[in-house]
NUBAMI-127484 format. One record per atom (N, C-alpha, C): residue in one letter; x, z negated, y negated. Coordinates in steps of 0.2 Angstrom, whole numbers, plus 2048, in hexadecimal, padded with zeros to 3 digits. Each point is the difference from the previous one (the first is absolute). Layout:
N
AXZY/...
***
This chain:
432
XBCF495D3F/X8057FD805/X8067FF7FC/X8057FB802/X8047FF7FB/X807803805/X8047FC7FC/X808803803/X8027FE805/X7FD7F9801/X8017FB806/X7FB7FF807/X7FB8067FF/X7FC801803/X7FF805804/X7FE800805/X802809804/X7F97FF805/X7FB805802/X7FA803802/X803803807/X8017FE805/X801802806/X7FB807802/X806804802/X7FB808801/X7FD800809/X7FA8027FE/X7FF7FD809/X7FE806803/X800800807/X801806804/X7F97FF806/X7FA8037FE/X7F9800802/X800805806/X7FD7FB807/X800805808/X7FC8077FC/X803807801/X7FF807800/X7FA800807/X7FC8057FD/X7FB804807/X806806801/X8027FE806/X805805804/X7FF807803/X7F98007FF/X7FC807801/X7F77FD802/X7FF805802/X7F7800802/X7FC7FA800/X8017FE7FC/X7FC7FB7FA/X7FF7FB804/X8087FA802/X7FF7FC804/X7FE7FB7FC/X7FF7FA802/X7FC7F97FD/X8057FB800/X804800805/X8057FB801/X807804805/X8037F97FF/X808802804/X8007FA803/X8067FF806/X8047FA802/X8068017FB/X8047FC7FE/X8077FE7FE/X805800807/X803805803/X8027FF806/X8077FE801/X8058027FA/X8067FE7FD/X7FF8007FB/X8067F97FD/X8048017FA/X807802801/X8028067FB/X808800800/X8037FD7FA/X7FD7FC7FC/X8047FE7FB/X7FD7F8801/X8037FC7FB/X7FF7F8800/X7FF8007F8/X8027FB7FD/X7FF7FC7FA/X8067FE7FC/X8008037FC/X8078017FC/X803807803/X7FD803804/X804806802/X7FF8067FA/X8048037FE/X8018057FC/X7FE807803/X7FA8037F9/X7FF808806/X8008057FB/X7FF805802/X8018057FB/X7F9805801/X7FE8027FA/X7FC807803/X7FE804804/X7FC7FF806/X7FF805804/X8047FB806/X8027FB7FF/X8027FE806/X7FB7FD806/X801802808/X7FA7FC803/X8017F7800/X7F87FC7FF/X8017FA800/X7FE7FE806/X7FB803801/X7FB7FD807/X7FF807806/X7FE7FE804/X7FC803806/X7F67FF800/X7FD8047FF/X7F87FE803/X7FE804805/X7FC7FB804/X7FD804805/X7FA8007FE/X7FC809800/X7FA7FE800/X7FB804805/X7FB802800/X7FC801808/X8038077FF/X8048057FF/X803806800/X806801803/X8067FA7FC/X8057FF800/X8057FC7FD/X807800803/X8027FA7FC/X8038047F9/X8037FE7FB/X8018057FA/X8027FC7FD/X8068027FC/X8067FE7FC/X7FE7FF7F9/X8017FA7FE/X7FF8007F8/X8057FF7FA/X8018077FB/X8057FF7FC/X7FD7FC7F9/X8047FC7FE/X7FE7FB7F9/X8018067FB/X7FD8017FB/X7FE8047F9/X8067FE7FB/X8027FA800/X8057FE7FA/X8087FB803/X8038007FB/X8087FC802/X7FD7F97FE/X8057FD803/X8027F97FE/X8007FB805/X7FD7FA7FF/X8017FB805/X7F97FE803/X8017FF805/X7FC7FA805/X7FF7FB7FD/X7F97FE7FF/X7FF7FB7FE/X7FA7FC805/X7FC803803/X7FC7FC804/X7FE807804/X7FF7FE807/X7FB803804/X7FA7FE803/X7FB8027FE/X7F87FC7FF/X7FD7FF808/X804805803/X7FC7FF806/X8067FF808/X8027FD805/X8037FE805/X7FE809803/X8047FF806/X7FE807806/X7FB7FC803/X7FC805802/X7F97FE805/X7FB7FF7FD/X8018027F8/X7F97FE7FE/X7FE8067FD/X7F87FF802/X7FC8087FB/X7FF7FE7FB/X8018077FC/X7FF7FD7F5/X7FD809802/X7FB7FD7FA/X7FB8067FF/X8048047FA/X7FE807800/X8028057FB/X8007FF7FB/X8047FF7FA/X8007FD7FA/X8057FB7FE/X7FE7FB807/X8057F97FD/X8068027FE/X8027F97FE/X8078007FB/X8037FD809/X808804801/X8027FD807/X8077FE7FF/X8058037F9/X8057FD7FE/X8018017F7/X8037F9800/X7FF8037F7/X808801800/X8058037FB/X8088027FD/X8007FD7F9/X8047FF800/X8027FE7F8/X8088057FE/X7FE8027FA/X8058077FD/X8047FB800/X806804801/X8077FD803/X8017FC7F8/X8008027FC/X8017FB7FC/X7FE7F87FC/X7FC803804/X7FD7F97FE/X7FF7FB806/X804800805/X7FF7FA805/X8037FA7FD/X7FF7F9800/X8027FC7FC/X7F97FD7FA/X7FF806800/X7F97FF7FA/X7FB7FF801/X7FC7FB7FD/X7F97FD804/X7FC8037FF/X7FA800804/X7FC808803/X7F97FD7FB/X7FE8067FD/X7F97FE7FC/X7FB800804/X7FD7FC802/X7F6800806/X7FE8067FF/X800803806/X7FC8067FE/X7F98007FF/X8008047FC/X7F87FE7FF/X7FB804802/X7F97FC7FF/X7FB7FE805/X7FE807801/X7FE802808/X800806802/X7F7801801/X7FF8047FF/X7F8802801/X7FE7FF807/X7FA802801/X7FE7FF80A/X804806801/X8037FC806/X805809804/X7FC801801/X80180A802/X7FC804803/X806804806/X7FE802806/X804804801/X8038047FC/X808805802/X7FD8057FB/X805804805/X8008097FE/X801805807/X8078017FB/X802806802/X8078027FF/X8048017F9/X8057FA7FF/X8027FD7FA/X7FD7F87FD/X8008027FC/X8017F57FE/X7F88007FB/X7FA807800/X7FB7FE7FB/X7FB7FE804/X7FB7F97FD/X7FB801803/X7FC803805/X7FC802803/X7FC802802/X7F97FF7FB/X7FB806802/X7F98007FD/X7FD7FF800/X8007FD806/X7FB7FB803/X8027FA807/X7FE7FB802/X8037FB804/X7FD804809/X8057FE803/X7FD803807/X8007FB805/X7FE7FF805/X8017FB804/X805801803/X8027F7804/X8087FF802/X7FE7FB806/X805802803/X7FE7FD808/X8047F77FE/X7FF7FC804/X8047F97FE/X806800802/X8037FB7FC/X8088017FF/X8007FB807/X808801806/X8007FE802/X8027FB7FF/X8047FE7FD/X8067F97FC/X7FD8017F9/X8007F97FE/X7FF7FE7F8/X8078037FF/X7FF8037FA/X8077FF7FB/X8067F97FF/X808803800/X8047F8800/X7FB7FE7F7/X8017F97FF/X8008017FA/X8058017FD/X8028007F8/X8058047FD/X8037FC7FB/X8077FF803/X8047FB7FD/X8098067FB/X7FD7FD7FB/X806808800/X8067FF802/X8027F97FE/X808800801/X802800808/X7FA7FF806/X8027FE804/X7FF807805/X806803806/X7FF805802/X7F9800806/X7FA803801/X7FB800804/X801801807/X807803800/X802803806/X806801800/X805801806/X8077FE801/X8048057FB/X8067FD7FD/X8048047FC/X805805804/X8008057FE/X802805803/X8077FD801/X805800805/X8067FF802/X7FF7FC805/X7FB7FA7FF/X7FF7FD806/X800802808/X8027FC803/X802801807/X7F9802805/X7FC804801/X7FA804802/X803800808/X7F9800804/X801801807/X7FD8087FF/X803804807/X8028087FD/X7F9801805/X7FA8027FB/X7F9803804/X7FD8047FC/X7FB804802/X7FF8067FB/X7FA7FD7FD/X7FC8027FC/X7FC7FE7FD/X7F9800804/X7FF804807/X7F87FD801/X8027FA807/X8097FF800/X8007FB805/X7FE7F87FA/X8048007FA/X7FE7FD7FB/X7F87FE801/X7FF8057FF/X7F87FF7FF/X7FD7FC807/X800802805/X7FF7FE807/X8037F77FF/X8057FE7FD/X8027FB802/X7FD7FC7F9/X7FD8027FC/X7FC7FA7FB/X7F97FF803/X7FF806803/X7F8800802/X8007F8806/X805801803/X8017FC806/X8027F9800/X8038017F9/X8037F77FE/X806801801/X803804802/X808800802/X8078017FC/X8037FB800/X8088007FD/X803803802/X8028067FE/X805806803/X8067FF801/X8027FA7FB/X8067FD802/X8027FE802/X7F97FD806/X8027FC806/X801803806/X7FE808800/X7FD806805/X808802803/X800801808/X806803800/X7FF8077FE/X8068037FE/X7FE809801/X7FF804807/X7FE805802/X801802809/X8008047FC/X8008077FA/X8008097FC/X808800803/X803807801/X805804800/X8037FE7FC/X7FF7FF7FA/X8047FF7FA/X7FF7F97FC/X7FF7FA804/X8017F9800/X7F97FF7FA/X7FA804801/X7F98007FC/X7FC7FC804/X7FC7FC7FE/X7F97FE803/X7FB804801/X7FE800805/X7FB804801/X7F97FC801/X7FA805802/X7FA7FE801/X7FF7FB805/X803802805/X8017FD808/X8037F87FD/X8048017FC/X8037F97FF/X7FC7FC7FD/X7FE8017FC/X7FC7FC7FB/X7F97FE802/X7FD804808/X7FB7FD802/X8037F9805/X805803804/X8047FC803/X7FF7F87FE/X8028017F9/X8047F97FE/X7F97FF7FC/X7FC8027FD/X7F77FE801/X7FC7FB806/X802803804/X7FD7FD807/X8067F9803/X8048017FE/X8047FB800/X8007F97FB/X7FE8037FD/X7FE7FB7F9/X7F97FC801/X7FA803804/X7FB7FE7FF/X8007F6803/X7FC7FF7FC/X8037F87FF/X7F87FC806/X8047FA803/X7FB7FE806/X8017F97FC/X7F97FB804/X7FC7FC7FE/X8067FC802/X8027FB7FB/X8047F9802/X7FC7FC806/X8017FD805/X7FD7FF803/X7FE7F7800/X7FD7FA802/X7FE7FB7FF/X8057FD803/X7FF7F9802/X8057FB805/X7FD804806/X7F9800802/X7FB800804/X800808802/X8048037FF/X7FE807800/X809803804/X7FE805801/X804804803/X8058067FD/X8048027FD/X8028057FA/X7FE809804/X7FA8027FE/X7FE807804/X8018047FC/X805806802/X8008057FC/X7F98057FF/X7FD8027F8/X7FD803800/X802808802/X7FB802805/X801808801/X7FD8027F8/X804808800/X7FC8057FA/X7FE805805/X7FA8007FF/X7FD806803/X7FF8067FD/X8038017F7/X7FF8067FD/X8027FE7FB/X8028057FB/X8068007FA/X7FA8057FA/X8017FD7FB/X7FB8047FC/X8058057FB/X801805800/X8048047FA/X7FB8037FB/X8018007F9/X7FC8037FA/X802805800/X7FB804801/X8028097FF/X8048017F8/X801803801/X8058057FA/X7FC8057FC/X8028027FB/X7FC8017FC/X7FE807803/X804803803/X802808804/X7F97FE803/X8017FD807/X7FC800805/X7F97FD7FC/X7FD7FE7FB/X7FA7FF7FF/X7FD8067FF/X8068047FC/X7FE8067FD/X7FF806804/X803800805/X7FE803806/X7FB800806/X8007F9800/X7F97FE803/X7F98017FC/X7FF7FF7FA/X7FB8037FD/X800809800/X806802801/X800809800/X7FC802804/X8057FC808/X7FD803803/X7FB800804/X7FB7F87FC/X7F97FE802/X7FC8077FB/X8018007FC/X7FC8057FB/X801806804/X805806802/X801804804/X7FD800806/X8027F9803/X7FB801807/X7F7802800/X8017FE7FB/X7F67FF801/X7FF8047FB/X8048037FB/X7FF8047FC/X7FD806800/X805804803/X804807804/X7FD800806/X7FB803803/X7FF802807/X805804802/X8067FC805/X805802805/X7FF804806/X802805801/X801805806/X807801802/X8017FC806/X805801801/X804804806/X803806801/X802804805/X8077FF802/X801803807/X8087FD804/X801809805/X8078007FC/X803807806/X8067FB803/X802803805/X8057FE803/X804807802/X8068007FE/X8038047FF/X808800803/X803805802/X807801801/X8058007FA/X8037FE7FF/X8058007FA/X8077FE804/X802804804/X807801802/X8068047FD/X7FB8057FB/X8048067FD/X7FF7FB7F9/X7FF7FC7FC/X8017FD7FA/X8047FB801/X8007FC805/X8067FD802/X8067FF7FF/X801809805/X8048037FE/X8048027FA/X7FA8017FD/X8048037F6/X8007FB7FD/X7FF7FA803/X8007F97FB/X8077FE803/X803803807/X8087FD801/X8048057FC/X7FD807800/X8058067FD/X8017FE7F7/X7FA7FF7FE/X8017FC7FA/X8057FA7FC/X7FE7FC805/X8057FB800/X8088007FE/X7FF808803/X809803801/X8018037FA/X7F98047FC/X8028037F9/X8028007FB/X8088007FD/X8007FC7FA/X7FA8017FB/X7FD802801/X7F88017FA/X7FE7FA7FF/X8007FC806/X7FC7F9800/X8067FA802/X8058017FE/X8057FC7FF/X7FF7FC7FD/X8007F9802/X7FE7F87FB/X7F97FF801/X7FC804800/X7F77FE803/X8007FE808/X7F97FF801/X7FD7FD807/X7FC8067FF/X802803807/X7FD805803/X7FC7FE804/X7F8800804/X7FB7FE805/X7FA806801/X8007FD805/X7F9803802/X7FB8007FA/X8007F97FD/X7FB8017FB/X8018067F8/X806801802/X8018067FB/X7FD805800/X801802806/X7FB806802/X7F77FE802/X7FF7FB800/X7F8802803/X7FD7FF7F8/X8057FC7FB/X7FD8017F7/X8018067FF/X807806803/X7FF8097FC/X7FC803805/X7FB7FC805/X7FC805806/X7F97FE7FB/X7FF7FA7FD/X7FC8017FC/X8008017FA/X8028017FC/X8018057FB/X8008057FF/X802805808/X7FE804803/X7FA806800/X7FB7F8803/X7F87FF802/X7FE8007F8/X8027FC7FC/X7FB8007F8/X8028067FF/X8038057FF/X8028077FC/X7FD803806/X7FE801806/X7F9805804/X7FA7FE7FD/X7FE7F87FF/X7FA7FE801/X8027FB7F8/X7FE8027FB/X8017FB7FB/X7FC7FB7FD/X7F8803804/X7FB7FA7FF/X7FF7FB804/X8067FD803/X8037FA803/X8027FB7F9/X8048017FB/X8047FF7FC/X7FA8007FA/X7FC7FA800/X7F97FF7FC/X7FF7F87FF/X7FC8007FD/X7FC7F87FF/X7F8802800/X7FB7F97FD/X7FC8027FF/X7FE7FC7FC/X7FE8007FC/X7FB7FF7FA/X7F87FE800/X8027FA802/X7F97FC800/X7FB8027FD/X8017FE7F8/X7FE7FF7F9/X7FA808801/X807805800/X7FD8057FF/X7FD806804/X8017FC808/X7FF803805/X803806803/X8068017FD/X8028057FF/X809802808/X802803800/X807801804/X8068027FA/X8037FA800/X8088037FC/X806804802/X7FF806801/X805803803/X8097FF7FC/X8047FF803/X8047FE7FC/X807803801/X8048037FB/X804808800/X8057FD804/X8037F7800/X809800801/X7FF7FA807/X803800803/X8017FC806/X8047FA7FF/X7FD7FA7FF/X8047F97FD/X7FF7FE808/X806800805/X7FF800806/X8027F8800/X7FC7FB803/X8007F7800/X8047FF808/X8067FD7FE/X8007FF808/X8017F67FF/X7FD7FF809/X7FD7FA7FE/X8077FB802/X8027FB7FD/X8057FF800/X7FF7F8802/X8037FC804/X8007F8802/X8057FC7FE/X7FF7FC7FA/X8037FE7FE/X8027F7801/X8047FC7FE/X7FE7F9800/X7FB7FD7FB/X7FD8057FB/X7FC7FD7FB/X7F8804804/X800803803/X7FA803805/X801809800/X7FA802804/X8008077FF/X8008047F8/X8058047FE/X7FF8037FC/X800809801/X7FB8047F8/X800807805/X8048027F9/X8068027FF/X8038047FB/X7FF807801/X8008047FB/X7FF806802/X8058057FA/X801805805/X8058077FF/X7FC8047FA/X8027FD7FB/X7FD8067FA/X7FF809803/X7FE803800/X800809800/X8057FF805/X7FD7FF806/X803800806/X801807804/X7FA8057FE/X7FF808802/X8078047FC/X8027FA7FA/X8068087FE/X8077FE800/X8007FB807/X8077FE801/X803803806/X8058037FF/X803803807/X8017F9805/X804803807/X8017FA804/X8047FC7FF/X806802800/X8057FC7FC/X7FF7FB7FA/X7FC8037FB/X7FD7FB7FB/X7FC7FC803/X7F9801805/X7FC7FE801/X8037F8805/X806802803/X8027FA804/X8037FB7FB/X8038027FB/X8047FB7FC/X7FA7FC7FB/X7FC8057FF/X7F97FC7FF/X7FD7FB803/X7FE802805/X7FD7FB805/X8057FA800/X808801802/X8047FC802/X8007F97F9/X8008027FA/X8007FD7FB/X7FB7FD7FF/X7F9801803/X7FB7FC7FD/X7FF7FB806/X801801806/X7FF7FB805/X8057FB7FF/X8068017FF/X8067FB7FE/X7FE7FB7F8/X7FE8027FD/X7FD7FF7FA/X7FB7F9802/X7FB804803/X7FB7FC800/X8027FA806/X805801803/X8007FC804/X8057F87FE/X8038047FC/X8047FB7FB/X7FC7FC7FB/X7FA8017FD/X7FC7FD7FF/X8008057F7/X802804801/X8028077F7/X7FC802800/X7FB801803/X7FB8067FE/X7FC7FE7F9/X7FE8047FE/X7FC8007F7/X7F7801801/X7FF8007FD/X7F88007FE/X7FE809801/X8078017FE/X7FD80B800/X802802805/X8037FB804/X804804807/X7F8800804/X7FA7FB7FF/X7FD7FE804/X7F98037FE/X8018037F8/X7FB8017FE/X7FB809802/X7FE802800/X7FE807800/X7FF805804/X8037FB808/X7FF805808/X7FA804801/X800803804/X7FE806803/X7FC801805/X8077FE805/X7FF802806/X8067F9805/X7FF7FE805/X8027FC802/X807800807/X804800802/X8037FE806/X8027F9801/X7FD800806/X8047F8805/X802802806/X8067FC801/X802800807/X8047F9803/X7F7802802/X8007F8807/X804804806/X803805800/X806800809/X8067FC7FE/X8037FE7FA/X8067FC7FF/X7FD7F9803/X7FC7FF801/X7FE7F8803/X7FD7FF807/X802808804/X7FF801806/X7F7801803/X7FA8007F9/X7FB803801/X7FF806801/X7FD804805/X7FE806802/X7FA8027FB/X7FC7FD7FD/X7FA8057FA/X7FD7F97FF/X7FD8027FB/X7FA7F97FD/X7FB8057FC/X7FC7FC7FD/X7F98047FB/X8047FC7FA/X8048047FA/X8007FF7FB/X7FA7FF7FC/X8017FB7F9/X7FB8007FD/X8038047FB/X7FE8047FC/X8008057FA/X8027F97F8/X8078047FF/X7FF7FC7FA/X7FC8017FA/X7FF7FC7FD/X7F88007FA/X8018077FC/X7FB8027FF/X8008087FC/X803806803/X802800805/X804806807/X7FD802803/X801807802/X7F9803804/X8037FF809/X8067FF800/X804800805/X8087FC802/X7FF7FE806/X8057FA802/X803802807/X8078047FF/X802801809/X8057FB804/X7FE7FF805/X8047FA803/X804806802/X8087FE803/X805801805/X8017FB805/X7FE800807/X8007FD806/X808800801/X8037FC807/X8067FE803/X801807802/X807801801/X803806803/X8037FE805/X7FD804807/X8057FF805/X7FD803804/X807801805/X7FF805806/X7F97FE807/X7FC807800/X7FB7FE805/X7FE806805/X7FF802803/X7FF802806/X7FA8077FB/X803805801/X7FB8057FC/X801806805/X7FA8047FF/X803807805/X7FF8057F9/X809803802/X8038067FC/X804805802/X7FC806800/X803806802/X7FF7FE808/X7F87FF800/X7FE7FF809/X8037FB803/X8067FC7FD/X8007FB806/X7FF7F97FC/X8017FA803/X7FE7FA7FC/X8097FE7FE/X8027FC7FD/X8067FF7FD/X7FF7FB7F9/X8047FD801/X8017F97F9/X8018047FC/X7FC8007FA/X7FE8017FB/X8017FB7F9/X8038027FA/X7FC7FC7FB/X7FC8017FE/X7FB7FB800/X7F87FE7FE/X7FC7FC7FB/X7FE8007FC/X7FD7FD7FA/X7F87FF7FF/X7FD7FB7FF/X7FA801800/X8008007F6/X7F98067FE/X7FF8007F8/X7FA7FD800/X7FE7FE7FA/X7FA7FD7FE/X7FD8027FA/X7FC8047FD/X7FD8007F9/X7FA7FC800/X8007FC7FA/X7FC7FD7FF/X7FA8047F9/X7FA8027FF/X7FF8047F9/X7FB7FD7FE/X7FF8007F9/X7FA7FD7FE/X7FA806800/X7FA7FF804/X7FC806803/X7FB8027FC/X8007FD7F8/X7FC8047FB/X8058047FD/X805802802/X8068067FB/X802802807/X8017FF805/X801801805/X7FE804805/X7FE804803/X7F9801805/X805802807/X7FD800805/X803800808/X804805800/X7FF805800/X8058067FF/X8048017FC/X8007FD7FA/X8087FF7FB/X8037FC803/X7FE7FA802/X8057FA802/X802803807/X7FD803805/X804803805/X807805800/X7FD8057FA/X8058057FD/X8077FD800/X7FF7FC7FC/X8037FD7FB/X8047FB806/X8007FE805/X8027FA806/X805806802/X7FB805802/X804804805/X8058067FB/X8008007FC/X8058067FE/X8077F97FF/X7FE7F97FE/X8067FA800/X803802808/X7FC800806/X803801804/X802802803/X8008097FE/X802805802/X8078007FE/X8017FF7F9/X8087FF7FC/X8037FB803/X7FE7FB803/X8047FA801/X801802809/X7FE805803/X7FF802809/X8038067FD/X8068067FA/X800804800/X8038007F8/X8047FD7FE/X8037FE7F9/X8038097FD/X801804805/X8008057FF/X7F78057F9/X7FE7FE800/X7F98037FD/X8007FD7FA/X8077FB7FE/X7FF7FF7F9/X8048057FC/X805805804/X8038047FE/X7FF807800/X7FA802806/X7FB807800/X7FC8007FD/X7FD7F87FE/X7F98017FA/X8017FD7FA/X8078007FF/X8018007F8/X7FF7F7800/
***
C-alpha cells in the first residue's frame, strides 16, 4: 500500500450473545464524515433478545455506512467502514477480495463451520462510499423511539408527515397507525364511475424480532412442558398495609414500592422451604437440575413485546435491595435497555396481570423453568374475618409448574406458604 493509499478499517456485526445469526440495524447515531473515537456507540440493534448498544473498536472517520435502519445484516457483515483520522482525503485501496462469509460468534474470527440463517428481510443498500446511506447526524429528525421508527417503515410511513400526540412532542405507535390508514390510497375513479372510498377491514403489522422470539418460546413451552396449573385466593389486607408503611421508610426512598414486592419476597420465601421448585429439566439426559441461586424473571411489557429479565441471586438480596432491583430492571426493560444477560439464565418466574385489572390467568412457564406465579388484581371484597363478613383485600394466586419436576404436592406447598406471607407478611420475620 502506498503513501496515497489508505485500507479502510471495517467494523463487522458482533454475536451479541447466545449465538445469534442475525440483528436489525435499529439506529444509527453517527453519519458520514462524522468523527468517533474508540469505544464510542455507533448504532443501536435489535435482536430477538434485545435492543443492544454498539461500540466501534477504532478512531477516525465515517466513511460509509453499509446498511440503512430496518435492515437485517447477518453476524459478520461489514456495517460501517472509518478511515484513520489521518488519512481522510486520501483515496481508499479496494479492499480485497474477501473469502465465502461464514457467520462468526463473539469477536471478528470466523466461525468453524457455516450455520444456517433465516432470510434477510431487506436487501442490503448498495454501497457507495462517498455518499451517506442514511441521514447525517444533525439533520432535523422527527422525535420517535426506535421501534416507533420501525413501525413507521414497515408501514410505508413519512414521520415527518406524522403529527406527534407523546407527552414530550414524540410520535407514537397510535400515530403512525393513524396516519397509515389515512394514507391508504383508493381507485381513481372513471368518467362513468362514482369516487367510493375503499373501506380497510385490517392493518397488517410485521412482528418484531422480540415477539417472533416469543411466540416460538412459548409455542415450544406450551406443548413442551406438561402444565399444571393451581389458584389460592387469598386476603392480603395486612401486605397492603406494609406496602403503604414502606412507602414511608426512608430505606426505600427513590424506588417503587408494590404489592408485587412482596408476593417476589413471599416467593423466595417458598424456594428456601421447598428448593426443588427452583429446577429445569434436562431432556437429553433425563435428568432434574436442581439449581443453588434464584435468577427471579419478572415478566415485563414492553413496546418491543413481552420481555422476562431476571434478578441475578435474588435469595441473597434484602428488601430494600431487592425493591431497587426490581425497580431498575422493569424501568430498563421498559425503556427498551435491557441486555442479552439481563434476560439470560432465569429460574423462576413472576407476572403480574392485576396491573391490568385481571383477577388470575394460567401462565405459561417460561422455557427451561420449573415454575411461573401469576399476581391477580387487588381489591376490596366481601370476606368473612374474625366471624363477621367485612371488605377485605383480596387477591387471586396462580402457579403454573412444569409436572415432570413438579408433582401436586410441591406445587401446592409452594402456592400456599406464597400465600400464607402475602395473608400474614408478618411470617417472613418469625421464619427467618
Amino acid at each position: 500500500m502506498t503513501d496515497t493509499m489508505v485500507r479502510y478499517q471495517e467494523f463487522r456485526l458482533p454475536d451479541v450473545g447466545e449465538g445469534l445469526q442475525d440483528a436489525e440495524i435499529a439506529r444509527w447515531h453517527v453519519g458520514v464524515g462524522d468523527t468517533v473515537t474508540d469505544g464510542q456507540v455507533v448504532c443501536e440493534i435489535e435482536t430477538a433478545k434485545a435492543m443492544v448498544e454498539l461500540p466501534v473498536p477504532f478512531a477516525g472517520v465515517v466513511r460509509e455506512l453499509r446498511f440503512p435502519e430496518g435492515t437485517t445484516v447477518d453476524v459478520g457483515e461489514v456495517i460501517i467502514t472509518v478511515a484513520p483520522p489521518e488519512a481522510v482525503g486520501a483515496p481508499a485501496e479496494p479492499p480485497a477480495a474477501e473469502p465465502a462469509r461464514q457467520p462468526v460468534l463473539v469477536g471478528y474470527g470466523a466461525a468453524a463451520a457455516p450455520t444456517s440463517r433465516r432470510p434477510r428481510r431487506q436487501a442490503p443498500a448498495p454501497a457507495v462510499p462517498a455518499a451517506p446511506a442514511v441521514p447525517v447526524r444533525g439533520t432535523e429528525r422527527a422525535m420517535a423511539k426506535p421501534p416507533v421508527r420501525k413501525l413507521a417503515r414497515d408501514l410505508g410511513v413519512d414521520l415527518g408527515r406524522v403529527r406527534p400526540s407523546g407527552r414530550h412532542g414524540d410520535i407514537t405507535r397510535e400515530d403512525v397507525r393513524t396516519a397509515a390508514a389515512e394514507a391508504v390510497p383508493v381507485p381513481v375513479p372513471t368518467e362513468s364511475q362514482e369516487q367510493v372510498p375503499v373501506p380497510v377491514h385490517e392493518t397488517r403489522i410485521p412482528a418484531s424480532a422480540v415477539r417472533k422470539a416469543t411466540a416460538r418460546a412459548m409455542t415450544e413451552s406450551a406443548f413442551g412442558a406438561p402444565h399444571v396449573t393451581e389458584f389460592v385466593t387469598v386476603d392480603v389486607t395486612r401486605t397492603m398495609k406494609l406496602v403503604e408503611r414502606l412507602r414511608k421508610d426512608p430505606e426505600f426512598a427513590g424506588v417503587r414500592v408494590s404489592p408485587l414486592l412482596l408476593a417476589v419476597r413471599a416467593l423466595l420465601f417458598a424456594v428456601r422451604r421447598h428448593p426443588e421448585i427452583n429446577a429445569s429439566w434436562d431432556e437429553e439426559r433425563q435428568e432434574i437440575v436442581l439449581k443453588h441461586r434464584v435468577n427471579l424473571g419478572i415478566a415485563a411489557a414492553t413496546p418491543r413485546g413481552l420481555l422476562v429479565p431476571n434478578i441475578k441471586d435474588a435469595q441473597s438480596l434484602s428488601l430494600p435491595r431487592l425493591a431497587a432491583a426490581l425497580d431498575g430492571l422493569v424501568t430498563t426493560a421498559r425503556e427498551g435497555r435491557t441486555t442479552p444477560a439481563d434476560l439470560g439464565g432465569g429460574t423462576l418466574t413472576v407476572t403480574n396481570i392485576g396491573v391490568f385489572g385481571i383477577d388470575t390467568g394460567t401462565p405459561i412457564l417460561n422455557p427451561g423453568e420449573a415454575a411461573i406465579l401469576a399476581l391477580g388484581a387487588i381489591g376490596p371484597r366481601p370476606w368473612v374475618h374474625r366471624g363477621e363478613v367485612v371488605p377485605r383485600q383480596v387477591t387471586t394466586l396462580a402457579l403454573s409448574f412444569d409436572h415432570r419436576l413438579v408433582d401436586g404436592e410441591l406445587g401446592s406447598r409452594v402456592l400456599a406458604d406464597v400465600a400464607a406471607v402475602l395473608h400474614d407478611p408478618r411470617r417472613l420475620a418469625t421464619h427467618g
